[in-house]
C-alpha positions as CSV (number, residue, x, y, z in Angstrom):
1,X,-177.7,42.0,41.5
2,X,-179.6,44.7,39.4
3,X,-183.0,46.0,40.3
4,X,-185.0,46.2,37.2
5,X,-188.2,48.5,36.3
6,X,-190.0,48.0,33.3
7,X,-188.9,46.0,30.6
8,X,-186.2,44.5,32.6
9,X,-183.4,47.5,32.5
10,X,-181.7,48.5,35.5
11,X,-182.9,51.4,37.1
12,X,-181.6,55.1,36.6
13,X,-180.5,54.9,40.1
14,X,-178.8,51.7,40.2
15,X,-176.5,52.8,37.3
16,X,-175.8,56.0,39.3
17,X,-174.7,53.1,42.0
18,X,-172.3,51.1,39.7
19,X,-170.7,54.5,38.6
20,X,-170.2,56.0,41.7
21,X,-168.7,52.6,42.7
22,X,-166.6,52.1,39.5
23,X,-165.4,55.4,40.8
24,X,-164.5,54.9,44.4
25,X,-162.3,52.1,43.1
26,X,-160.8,53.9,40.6
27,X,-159.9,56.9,42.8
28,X,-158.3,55.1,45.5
29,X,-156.4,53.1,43.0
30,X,-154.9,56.4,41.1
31,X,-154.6,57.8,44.8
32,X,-152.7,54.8,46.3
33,X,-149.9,55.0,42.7
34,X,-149.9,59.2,43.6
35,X,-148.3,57.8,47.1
36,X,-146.5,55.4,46.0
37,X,-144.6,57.5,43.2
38,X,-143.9,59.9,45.7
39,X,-142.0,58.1,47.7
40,X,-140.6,55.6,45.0
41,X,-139.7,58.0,41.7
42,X,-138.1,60.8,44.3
43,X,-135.7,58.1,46.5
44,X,-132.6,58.9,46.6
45,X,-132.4,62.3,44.9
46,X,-133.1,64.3,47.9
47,X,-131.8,68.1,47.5
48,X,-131.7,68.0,43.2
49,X,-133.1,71.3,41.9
50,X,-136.1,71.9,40.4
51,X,-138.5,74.7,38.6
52,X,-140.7,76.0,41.4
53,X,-143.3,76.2,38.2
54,X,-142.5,73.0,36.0
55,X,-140.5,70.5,37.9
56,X,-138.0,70.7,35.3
57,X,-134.7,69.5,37.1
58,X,-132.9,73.0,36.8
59,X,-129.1,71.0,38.2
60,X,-126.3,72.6,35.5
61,X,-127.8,75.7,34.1
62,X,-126.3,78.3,33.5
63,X,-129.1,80.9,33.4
64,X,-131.8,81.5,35.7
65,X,-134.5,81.2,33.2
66,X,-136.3,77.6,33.5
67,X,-135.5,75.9,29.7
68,X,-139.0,74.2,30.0
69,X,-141.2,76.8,30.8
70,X,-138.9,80.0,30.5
71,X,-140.2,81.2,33.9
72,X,-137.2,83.2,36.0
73,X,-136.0,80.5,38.3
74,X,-135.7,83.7,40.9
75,X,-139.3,84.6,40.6
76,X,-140.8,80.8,41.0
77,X,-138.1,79.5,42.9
78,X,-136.3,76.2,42.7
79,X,-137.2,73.7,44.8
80,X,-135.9,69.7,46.2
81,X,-136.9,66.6,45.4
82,X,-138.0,66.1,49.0
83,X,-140.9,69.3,48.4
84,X,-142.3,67.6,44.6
85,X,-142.2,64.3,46.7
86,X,-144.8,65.2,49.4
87,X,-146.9,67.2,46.8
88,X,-147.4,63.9,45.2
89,X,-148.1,62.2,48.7
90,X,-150.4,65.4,49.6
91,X,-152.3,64.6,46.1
92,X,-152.9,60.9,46.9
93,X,-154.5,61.6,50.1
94,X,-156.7,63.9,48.1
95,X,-157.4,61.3,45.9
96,X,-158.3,58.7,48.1
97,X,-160.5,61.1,50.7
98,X,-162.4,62.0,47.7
99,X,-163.9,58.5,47.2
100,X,-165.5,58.7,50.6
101,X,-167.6,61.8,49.7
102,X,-168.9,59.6,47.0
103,X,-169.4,56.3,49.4
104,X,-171.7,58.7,51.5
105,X,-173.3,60.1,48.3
106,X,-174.3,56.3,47.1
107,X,-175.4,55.7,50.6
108,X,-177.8,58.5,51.0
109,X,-178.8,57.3,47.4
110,X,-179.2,54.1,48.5
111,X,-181.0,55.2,51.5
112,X,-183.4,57.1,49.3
113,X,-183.6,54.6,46.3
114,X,-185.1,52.0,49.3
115,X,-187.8,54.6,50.7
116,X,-189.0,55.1,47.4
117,X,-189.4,51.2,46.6
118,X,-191.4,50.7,50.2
């Protein structure tokens, strides 16, 4: 339940609260798809080329110059499947650590929202 100062409005710092929650949740849900499409969109094609810049599935060409981004395939390389796959795992670990910074920032807000009310 809301704290209310005043005319019956939540407090500045209880809104902070509610974001920084809203956002937690939303981070570890973006986060936990990040994982999931690793491992899910990538099955199976283990060892398919790709632009080292774009991800742009380079299979068939007959030039070295990447059609989606016209980078040299020689300079930025061409990587698997398997690589793109744990980049999308690595960025949904990322995603969920991140919402622990903020439960520590809404505790110490918390913490300091309660000293104040004393």
């Amino acid at each position: 339940m809301l704290m209310t100062v005043g005319l019956g409005m939540p407090g500045v710092a209880e809104i902070l609260i509610l974001l920084l929650g809203l956002a937690f949740w939303v981070m570890l849900i973006v986060g936990l798809i990040l994982i999931v499409l690793g491992f899910v969109l990538t099955e199976g094609k283990q060892g398919d080329g790709a632009c080292g810049s774009c991800g742009y599935c380079v299979i068939g060409l007959t030039r070295m110059i990447c059609p989606e981004c016209g980078n040299d395939l020689r300079e930025v390389g061409i990587v698997s499947d398997t690589r793109k796959r744990w980049d999308l795992v690595r960025k949904g670990v990322l995603v969920i650590l991140l919402p622990i910074g903020l439960w520590v920032v809404m505790g110490v807000i918390m913490l300091v929202n309660s000293m104040i009310m004393n």
